[in-house]
N, C-alpha and C positions, 0 to 999 in steps of 0.2 A: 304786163305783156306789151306794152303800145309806148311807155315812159322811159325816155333814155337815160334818166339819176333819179335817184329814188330821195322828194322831200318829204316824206312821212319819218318821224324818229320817238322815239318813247325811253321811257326808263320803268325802273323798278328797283326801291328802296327799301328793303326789308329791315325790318330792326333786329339787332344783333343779338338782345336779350330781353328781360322780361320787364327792368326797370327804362332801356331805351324805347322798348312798344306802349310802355304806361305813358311816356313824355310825351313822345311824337307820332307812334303808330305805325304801320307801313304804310309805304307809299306809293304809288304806282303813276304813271302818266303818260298819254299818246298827244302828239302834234301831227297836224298836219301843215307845210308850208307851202305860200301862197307868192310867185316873185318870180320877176324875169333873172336869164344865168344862173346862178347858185344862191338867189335871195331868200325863195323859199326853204331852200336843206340849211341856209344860217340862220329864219328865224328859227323853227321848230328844232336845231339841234339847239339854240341859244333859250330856248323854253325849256327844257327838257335837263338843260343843267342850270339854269338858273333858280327854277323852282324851289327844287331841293335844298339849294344855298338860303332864297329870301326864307323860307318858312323855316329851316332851325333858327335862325339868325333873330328874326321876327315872334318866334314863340313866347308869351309870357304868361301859359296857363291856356289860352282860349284855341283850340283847335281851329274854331269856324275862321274864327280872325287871323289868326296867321297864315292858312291855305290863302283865302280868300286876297290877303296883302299880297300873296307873296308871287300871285300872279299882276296884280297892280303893278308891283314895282319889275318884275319883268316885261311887263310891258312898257314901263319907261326906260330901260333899256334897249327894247329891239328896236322900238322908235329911237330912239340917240344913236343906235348903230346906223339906221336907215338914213337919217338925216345927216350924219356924216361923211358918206358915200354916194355921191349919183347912181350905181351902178343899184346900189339895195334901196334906191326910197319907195318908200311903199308899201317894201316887203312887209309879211303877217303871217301868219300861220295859226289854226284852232289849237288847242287846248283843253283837252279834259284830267283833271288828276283827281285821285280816288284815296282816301287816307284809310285805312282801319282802325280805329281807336277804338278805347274802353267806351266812349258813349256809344258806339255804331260804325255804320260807313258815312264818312262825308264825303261829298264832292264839290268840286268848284270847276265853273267849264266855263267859254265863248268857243263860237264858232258852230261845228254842224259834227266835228267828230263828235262818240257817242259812249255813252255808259248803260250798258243794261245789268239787272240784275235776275238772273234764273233761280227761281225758287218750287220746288214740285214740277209740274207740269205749266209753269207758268212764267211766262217771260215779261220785265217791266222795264221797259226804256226810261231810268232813270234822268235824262237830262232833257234841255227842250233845244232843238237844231235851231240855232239863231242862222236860220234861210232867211229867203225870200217866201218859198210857197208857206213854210210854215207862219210865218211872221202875219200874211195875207190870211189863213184859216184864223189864227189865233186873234181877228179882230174882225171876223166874218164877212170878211170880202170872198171868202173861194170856201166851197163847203168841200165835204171830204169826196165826195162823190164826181163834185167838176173839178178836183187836183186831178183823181185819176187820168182824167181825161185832158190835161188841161196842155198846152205847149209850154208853158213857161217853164223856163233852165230849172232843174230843179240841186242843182250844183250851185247855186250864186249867195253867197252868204253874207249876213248884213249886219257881222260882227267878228273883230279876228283881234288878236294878239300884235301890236307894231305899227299898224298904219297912224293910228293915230294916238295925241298926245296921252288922251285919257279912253278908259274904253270901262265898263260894265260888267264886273263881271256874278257870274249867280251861283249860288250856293243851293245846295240840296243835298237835306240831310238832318240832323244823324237817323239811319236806318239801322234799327235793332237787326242785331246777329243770329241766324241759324245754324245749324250740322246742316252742311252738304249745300249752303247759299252758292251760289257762283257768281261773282261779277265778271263783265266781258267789257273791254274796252277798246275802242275799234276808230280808224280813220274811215270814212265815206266810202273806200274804195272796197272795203266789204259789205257795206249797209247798204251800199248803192246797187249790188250785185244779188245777196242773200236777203230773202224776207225776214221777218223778226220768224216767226214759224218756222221757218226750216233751219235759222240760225238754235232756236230751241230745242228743236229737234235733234241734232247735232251732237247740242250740250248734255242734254241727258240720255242719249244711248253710249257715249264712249268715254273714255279719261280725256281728261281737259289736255294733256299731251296732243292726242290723237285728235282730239275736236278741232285744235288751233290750225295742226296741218289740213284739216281735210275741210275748213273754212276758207282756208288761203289757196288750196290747190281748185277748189269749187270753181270761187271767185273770180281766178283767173283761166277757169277752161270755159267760164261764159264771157270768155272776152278780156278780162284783165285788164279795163282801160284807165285804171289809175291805182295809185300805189300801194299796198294791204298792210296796215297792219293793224294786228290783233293781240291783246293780250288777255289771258284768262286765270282767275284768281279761285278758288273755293275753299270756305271755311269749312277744317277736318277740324279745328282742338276748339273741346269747352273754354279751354284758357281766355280765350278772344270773345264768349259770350258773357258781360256783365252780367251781374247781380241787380236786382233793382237798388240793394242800400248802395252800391259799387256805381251802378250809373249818377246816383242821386249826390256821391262824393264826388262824383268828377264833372259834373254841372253845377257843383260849388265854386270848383277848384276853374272850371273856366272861365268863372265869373270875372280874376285877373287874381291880380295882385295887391296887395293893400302895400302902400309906399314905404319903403323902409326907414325913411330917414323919419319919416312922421310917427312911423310906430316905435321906435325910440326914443321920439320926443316927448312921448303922451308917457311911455313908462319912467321915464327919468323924473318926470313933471309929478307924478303920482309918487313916484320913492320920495320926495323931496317934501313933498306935502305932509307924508307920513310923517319924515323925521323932523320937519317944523314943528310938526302936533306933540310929539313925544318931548320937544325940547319948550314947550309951550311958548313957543312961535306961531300965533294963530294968524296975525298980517302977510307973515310970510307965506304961511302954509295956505293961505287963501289962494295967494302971489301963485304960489305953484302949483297949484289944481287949479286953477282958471289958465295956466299957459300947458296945461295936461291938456285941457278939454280943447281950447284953440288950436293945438298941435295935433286932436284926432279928429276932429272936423275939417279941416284943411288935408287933411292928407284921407277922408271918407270921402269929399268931393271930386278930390284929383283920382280914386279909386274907381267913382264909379262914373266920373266922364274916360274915363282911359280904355272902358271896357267896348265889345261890341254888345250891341243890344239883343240880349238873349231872346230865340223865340217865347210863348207864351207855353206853361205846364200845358205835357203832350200832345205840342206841335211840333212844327219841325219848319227850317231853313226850305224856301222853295215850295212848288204844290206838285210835284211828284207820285205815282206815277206819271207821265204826259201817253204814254199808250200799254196796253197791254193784250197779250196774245197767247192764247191755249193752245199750247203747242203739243197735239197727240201723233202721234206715226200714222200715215196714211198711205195712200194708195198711192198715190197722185205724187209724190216725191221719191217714191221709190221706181217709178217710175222712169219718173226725171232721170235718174242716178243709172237707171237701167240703159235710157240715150247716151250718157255722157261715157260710160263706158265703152258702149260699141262706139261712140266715133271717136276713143282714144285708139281701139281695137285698131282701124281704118289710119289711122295717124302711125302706129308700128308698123303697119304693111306699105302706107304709102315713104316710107321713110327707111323698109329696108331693116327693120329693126328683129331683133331675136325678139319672139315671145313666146309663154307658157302657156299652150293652147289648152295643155290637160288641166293646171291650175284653173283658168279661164272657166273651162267650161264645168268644173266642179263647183265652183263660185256660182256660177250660173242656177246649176242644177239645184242647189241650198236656196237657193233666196226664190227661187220661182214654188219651190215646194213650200216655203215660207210662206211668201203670194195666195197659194190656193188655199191656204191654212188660214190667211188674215191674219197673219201676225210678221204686219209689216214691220216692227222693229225688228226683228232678225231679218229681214229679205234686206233694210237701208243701211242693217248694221255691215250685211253682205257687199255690197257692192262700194260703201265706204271701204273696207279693206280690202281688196278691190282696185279699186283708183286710187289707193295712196299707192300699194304695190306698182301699178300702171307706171305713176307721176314718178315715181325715186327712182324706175330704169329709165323712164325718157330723162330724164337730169343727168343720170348717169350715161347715156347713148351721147347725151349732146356734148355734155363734157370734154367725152374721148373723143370724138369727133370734131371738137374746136382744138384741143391737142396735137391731135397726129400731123406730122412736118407734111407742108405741099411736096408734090413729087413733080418730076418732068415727065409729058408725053411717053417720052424714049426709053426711062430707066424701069426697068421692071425687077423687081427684087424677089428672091427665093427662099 
């Protein structure tokens, strides 16, 4: 609402088939950029394709490890853009991307955008905001109590994608797979607007369709004062929840790759030994089992420095959750939802607009009978739909009205 170009940009990678989501998994990811002129809409759009690019490119068996590089080496790219140009030095932009793979969800993020994962009635912020206030709690200079309260910018982030040569970035993860998990990926400009609870809230009364708009129309009817975007994910197919033998394959197979050229040199070394012995060549045959064994130890060394350093049996990349919220339907939001209505109501009137007084008040009449009933998920589910209907005619009101040709004082048309 307040931002005249929009530097928030995301993507989403899905794999094509069954043996491409075994390789690489889908992929999803939100930026948000940080830069005077058009610096921050080139980092985060130069995140958001670069990603994709370093991590097929980078993949050698280990999921954590190629996500994890492959924002490395985009970031020494946005920094070589930035230091090429006066106009972008500096630029930066956050960074969350979300893989689905056979071990789980992985994530790799900087910055303060956000990954949560909705599971039942319960919502986990997956990632940890490299802010400032959180940086301050997480080493207990500001307890949770004096944030609330505290003045300090709670927007200032003390880690991004571009500024500088080298940056940090953290891994969390693999999280095993449910029916019906939902991850939500989101820039500041929603998280900054919606509590983790009413963002939950949200997610489990309506389809992730419906949830995404009525996150982003929320956001911005409390002001809108930076730029939204949301993406939402939820696992429907068994397909995508491993086996334990199936996860326990594929945390072998992360472990890397064993060198090729060495594992041909140990089996040539071995064939050779044989047919020495057979030909009772036992010098030679020594000759060539002693240059088998040197040929598989050199290339087990180069195997397992090449790898990344696996967490330890059933742990996990990162100390995830960082917060969590039980998110049930309450009074106190439908409420809310109940204001935000009537002063779109007042916004149609003060603007001259057509609206659907009997729809309106039938919406009304449902969600208050809801109310008396306590069973606020129908009353919030009511006036979500509601305010989406509200939100698609003001878009469409404004639209036709940025359309229509000026006219002169004097011509009057019939």
């Amino acid at each position: 609402m307040r931002r005249r170009n929009n530097q928030d940009n995301h993507a989403i990678h899905l794999a094509l088939d069954e043996a491409s989501w075994r390789k690489f998994g889908h992929l999803i990811i939100v930026a948000d950029g940080m830069g005077a002129h058009a610096a921050g809409e080139l980092a985060s759009q130069l995140s958001v394709e670069l990603i994709p690019h370093h991590y097929h490119k980078l993949f050698r068996g280990a999921h954590a490890e190629a996500l994890q590089q492959s924002l490395v080496e985009t970031n020494a790219e946005i920094y070589r853009r930035g230091q090429a140009n006066p106009e972008f030095r500096s630029m930066g932009t956050t960074t969350c991307a979300l893989t689905i793979v056979p071990e789980g969800a992985l994530i790799a993020h900087v910055g303060d955008s956000r990954v949560y994962r909705m599971r039942g009635a319960q919502l986990e912020q997956l990632t940890f905001d490299h802010s400032l206030v959180w940086e301050m709690r997480a080493t207990g200079d500001l307890s949770e109590e004096a944030l609330k309260n505290s003045s300090i910018p709670k927007n200032v982030i003390t880690r991004s994608l571009g500024p500088n040569a080298s940056v940090a970035v953290d891994l969390e993860g693999p999280f095993p797979l449910r029916i019906g998990d939902k991850f939500l990926l989101c820039s500041d400009g929603l998280s900054g607007q919606l509590s983790d609870e009413e963002l939950g809230i949200i997610l489990q009364l309506v389809d992730i369709e419906t949830a995404v708009q009525a996150m982003v129309d929320l956001a911005n009817l409390r002001g809108g004062p930076d730029n939204i975007t949301v993406v939402v994910c939820e696992v429907v197919s068994a397909e995508v929840i491993g086996t334990e033998e199936s996860n326990a394959a594929v945390a072998a197979m992360a472990e890397g790759v064993f060198p090729i050229a060495f594992g041909v040199g140990t089996a040539i070394g071995l064939l050779l030994c044989v047919f020495m012995l057979l030909l009772g060549q036992f010098p030679f045959a020594l000759i060539a089992f002693g240059t088998a064994i040197a040929a598989f130890a050199t290339g087990w060394f180069k195997y397992r420095a090449s790898i990344l350093k696996q967490p330890s049996s059933g742990s996990q990349f990162g100390r995830a959750p960082y917060r969590k919220a039980q998110c049930k339907p309450n009074s106190a939001f439908a409420k809310d939802l109940a204001s935000v209505v009537t002063e779109l109501e007042a916004w149609f009137h003060e603007n001259k607009w057509p609206i659907d007084s009997k729809m309106l008040s039938s919406v009304r009449e449902q969600a208050k009978r809801a109310d008396a009933a306590r069973n606020f998920s129908e009353s919030i589910k009511c006036y979500i739909q509601v305010m989406l209907q509200m939100m698609r005619e003001a878009r469409d009101n404004q639209h036709r009205e940025s359309n229509e040709p000026e006219q002169d004082d004097d011509v009057i048309e019939y």
